[in-house]
N, C-alpha and C positions, 0 to 999 in steps of 0.2 A: 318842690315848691308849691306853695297855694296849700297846703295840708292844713294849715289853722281856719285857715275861710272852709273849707268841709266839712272842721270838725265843730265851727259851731254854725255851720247846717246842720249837721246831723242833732247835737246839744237843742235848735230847737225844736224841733221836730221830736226828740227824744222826750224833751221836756212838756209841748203840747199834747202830746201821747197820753202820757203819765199822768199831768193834771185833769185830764177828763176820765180816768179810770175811779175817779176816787168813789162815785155815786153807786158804780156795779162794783167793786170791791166790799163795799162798807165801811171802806178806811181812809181816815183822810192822809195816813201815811204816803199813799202815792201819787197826793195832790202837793204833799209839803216837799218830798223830792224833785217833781217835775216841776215846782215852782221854783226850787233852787237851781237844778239844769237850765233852766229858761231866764233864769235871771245872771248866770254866768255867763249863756249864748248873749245876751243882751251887750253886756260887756265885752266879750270877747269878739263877736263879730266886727264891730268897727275899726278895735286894734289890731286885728286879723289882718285886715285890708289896706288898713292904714301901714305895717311893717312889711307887706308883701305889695304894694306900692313903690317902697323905697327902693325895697330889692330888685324889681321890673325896671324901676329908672337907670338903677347901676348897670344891671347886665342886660340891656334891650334898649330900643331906641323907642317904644311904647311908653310915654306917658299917661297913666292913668288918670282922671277925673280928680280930684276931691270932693267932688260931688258924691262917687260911691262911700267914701266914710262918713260923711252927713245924711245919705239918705238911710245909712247901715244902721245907725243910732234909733231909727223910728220901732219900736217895736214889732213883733208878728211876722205877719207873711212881708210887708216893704222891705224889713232885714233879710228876709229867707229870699225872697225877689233879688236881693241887693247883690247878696253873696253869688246868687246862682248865673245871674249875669255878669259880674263880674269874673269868675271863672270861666263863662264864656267866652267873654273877650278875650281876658288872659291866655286862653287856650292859642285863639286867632292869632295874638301877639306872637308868640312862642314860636308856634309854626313857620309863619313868617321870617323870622331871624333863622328858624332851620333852613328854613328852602333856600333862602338869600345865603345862606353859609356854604352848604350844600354847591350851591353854582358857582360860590367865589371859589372853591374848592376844586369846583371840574374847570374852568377857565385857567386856576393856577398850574393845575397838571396838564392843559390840554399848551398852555403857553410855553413849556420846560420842555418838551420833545422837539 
């Protein structure tokens, strides 16, 4: 889970790369690419988050923001920001429902003996 919010981390970052190569290339070939990776990441990041939102509310007791899909929509680094704290969070959420599982688990066996 969370793999489409990385992959358009990575899409912009990919993307900011490539559009500033075009000057030392000569070509504006890897400015027209990286403008179209950066403009997919644009798109993608907010859906990213917004569908892996849903899935957090199904299987976790973490409710995420809608704030992160609104602020995911800002262009640049605010989306790269957006995503990477949201992953952070996410990560925290996760964990928690382990440890918490984890214990309900050593309480249910230590109950049964």
């Amino acid at each position: 889970m969370g793999g489409k919010v990385k992959l358009a981390i990575v899409f912009w970052i990919l993307g900011a790369v490539l559009s500033g190569t075009a000057p030392a290339v000569g070509s504006i070939a890897p400015a027209l690419l990286g403008g179209t990776i950066t403009l997919v990441a644009w798109v993608l990041m907010p859906v990213a988050i917004y569908k892996d939102r849903v899935e957090m509310r199904q299987e976790t007791e973490w409710s995420p923001s809608t704030l992160y899909v609104l602020v995911a929509v800002v262009p640049g680094i605010f989306s790269i920001a957006t995503g990477a704290l949201y992953l952070y969070q996410r990560g925290k959420a996760v964990r928690k429902e382990e440890k918490a599982r984890k214990l309900e688990e050593f309480h249910a066996g230590k109950d049964s003996t």
